[in-house]
N, C-alpha and C positions, 0 to 999 in steps of 0.2 A: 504494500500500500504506500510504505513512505518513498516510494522509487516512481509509482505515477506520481504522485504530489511533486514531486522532483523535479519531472520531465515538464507536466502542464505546469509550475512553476516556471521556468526558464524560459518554457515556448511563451509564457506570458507576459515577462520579461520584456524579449525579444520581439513581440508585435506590441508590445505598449513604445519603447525605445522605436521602432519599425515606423508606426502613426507618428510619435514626436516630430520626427524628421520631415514628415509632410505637412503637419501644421507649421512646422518653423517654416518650412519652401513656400506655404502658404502665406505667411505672413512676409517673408521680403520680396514676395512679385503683388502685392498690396491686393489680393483677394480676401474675399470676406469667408470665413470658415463657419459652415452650417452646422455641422456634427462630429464628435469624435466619437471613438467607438474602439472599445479594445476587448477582446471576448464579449461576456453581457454586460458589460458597464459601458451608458450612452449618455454621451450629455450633447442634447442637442440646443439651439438657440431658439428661442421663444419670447415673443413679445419682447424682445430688446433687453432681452440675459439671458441664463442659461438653466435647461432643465436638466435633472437627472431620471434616466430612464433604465430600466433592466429589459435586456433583449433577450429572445429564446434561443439566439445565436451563441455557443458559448466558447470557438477558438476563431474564430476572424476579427480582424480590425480594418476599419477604415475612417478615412478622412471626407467628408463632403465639403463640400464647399462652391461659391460660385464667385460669379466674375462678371465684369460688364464687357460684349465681346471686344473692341477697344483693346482691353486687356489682356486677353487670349491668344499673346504671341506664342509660337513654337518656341520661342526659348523658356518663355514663361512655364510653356506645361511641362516644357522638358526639365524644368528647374523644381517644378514640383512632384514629378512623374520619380524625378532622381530622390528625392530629399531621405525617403522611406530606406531605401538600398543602400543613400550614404551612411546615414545614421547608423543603420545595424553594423556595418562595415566596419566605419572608424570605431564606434561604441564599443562592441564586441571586441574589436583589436587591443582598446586602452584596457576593458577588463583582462582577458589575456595576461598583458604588459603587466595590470597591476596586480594579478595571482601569483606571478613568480616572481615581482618586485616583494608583493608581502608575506613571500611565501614559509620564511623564518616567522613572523609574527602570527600568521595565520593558518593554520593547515588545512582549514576547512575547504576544499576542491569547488565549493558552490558556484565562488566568482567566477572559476576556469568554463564548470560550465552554462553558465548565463552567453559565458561570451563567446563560446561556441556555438552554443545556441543563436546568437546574436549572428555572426557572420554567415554560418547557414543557413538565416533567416535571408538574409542578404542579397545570397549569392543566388538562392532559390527564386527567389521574388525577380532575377535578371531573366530568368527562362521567361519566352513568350507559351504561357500557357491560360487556356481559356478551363472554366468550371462549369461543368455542363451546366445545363438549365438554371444557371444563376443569375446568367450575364454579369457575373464577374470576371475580371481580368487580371492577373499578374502585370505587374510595374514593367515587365519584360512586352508584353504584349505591347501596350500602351508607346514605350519607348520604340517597338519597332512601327507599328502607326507612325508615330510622329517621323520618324528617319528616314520614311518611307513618302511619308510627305516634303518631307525638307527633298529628298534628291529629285524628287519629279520638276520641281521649278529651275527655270534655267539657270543657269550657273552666275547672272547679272541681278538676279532677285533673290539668289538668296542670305544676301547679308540684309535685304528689306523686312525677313521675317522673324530677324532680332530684335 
C-alpha cells in the first residue's frame, strides 16, 4: 500500500510542478488563466476570483485559459505549449541535483524520486500523442500542430508570427 501512495505521490508531484509551468507561460504571454487542475483538485475562476472545485478526474492536470486572438501568436502558444515540459525538466533535474547534494543529510530517496518522476513527466508529455475519446492532447501533439504550422508559411513571414 505505502508503495502506491509512493508512486501517485510523485506522479502528483510531477503534474502539479507539470501545470505550474503553464500557468507561469500563461502569465508572461499576458493570457488570462481560466482553471487549474491537478488530479481532483480544481480551482476555476468565477465571478472575478477563484472557486475551489473536486473533479471525478483523479491523475490528469491541466491548464485552461484564454486569450484575445491578437494575442495568439505561435510563439505565444509555443511559449505556453512548452512551459509544462520545461518545468518538469528543469524541476525534476534541480530535485535530482539536490538528492545527492543532501544526500549525507538526508537519506530519505523521496526527492530522487519526485524528480524522476518529474523528468518522465516531461519527457512523456514531448511524445505527440492523442487520448482516445477525450480530445485531449499531449504538449507533444500541440507542439507538433504549431511546427507544422510555422513551416507551411513562407520563409518571408515567418518571423511575422512572432
Amino acid at each position: 500500500m505505502g508503495f502506491i501512495v509512493l508512486i501517485y505521490g510523485s506522479l502528483f508531484v510531477s503534474v502539479f510542478l507539470h501545470e505550474i509551468g503553464h500557468a507561469i507561460a500563461v502569465r508572461m504571454v499576458n493570457y488570462k488563466m481560466v482553471a487549474f487542475k491537478v488530479g481532483p483538485f480544481c480551482i476555476v475562476s468565477h465571478d472575478g476570483g477563484w472557486r475551489f472545485v473536486l473533479a471525478k478526474e483523479i491523475f490528469l492536470g491541466l491548464v485552461v485559459f484564454s486569450a484575445e486572438a491578437h494575442q495568439r501568436t505561435l510563439k505565444n502558444e509555443a511559449i505556453v505549449t512548452s512551459g509544462g515540459i520545461v518545468a518538469n525538466i528543469v524541476g525534476g533535474a534541480a530535485l535530482v541535483v539536490m538528492y545527492f547534494v543532501l544526500r549525507d543529510v538526508h537519506e530519505n530517496g523521496l526527492i530522487m524520486i519526485i524528480g524522476a518522476a518529474s523528468i518522465f513527466t516531461g519527457v512523456l508529455n514531448m511524445f505527440p500523442v492523442n487520448i482516445k475519446n477525450s480530445g485531449l492532447e499531449s504538449d507533444g501533439v500541440v507542439l507538433r500542430k504549431l511546427y507544422k504550422t510555422w513551416r507551411s508559411k513562407p520563409n518571408n513571414q515567418r518571423k511575422s508570427t512572432q
